[in-house]
N, C-alpha and C positions, 0 to 999 in steps of 0.2 A: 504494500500500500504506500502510496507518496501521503506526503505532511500535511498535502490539504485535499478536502476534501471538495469532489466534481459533483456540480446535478446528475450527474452520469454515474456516480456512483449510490448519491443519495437515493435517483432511483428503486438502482437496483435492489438497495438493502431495504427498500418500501416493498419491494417484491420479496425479498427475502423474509426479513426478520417479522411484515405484517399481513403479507399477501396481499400487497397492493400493486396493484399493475398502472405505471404511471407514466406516458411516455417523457424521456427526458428533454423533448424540444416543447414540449408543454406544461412541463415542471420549470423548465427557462422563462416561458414565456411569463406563465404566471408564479412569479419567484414569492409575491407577497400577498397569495392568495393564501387563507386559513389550510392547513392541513387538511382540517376537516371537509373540507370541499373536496380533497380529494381521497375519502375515505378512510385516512387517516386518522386512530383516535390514540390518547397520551397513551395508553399501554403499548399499541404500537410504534408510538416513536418511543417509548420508553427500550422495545426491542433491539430498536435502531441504537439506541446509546449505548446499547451492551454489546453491539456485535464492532460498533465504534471501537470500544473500549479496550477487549479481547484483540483487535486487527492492531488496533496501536499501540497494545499494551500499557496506557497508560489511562487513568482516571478522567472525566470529564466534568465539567463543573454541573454542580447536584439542579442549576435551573433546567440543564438541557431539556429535560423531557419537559418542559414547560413554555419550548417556544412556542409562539401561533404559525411560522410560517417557514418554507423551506430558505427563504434569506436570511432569518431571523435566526433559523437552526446553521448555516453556513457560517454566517459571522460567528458566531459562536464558538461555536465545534472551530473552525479555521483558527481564530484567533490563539486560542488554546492549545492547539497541536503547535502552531507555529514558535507560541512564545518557547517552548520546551526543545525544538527541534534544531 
């Protein structure tokens, strides 16, 4: 895994960790639409943050599963990989 994290991957782990099928030129498109509009609810991004976690071996800050949106979870999650990396 690289140190920051791609819509291209967030995708994927919305398919992965919640079973959410989400194209990633429409996860771009709409970066600051609510999760939940794309079927997404906090236990499944809650997934997302442990399979985060386990890939980068490192801890992530305890809001993440509390963002509203995939920009909001980017910054975040990026920020945090970065500062450590």
């Amino acid at each position: 895994m690289s140190s920051e994290v791609t819509l291209e991957e967030l995708a994927a782990l919305m398919k992965k960790a919640a079973g959410v099928t989400v194209d990633p030129q429409d996860l771009a498109a709409r970066a600051d639409t609510p999760f939940a509009e794309f079927g997404l609810d906090s236990l499944g991004l809650l997934g997302i943050v442990g399979e985060l976690e386990n890939g980068h071996g490192r801890a992530l800050p305890t809001d993440a599963e509390r963002c509203r949106t995939p920009r909001d979870f980017l910054d975040l999650v990026n920020s945090t990989l970065t500062a450590g990396a």
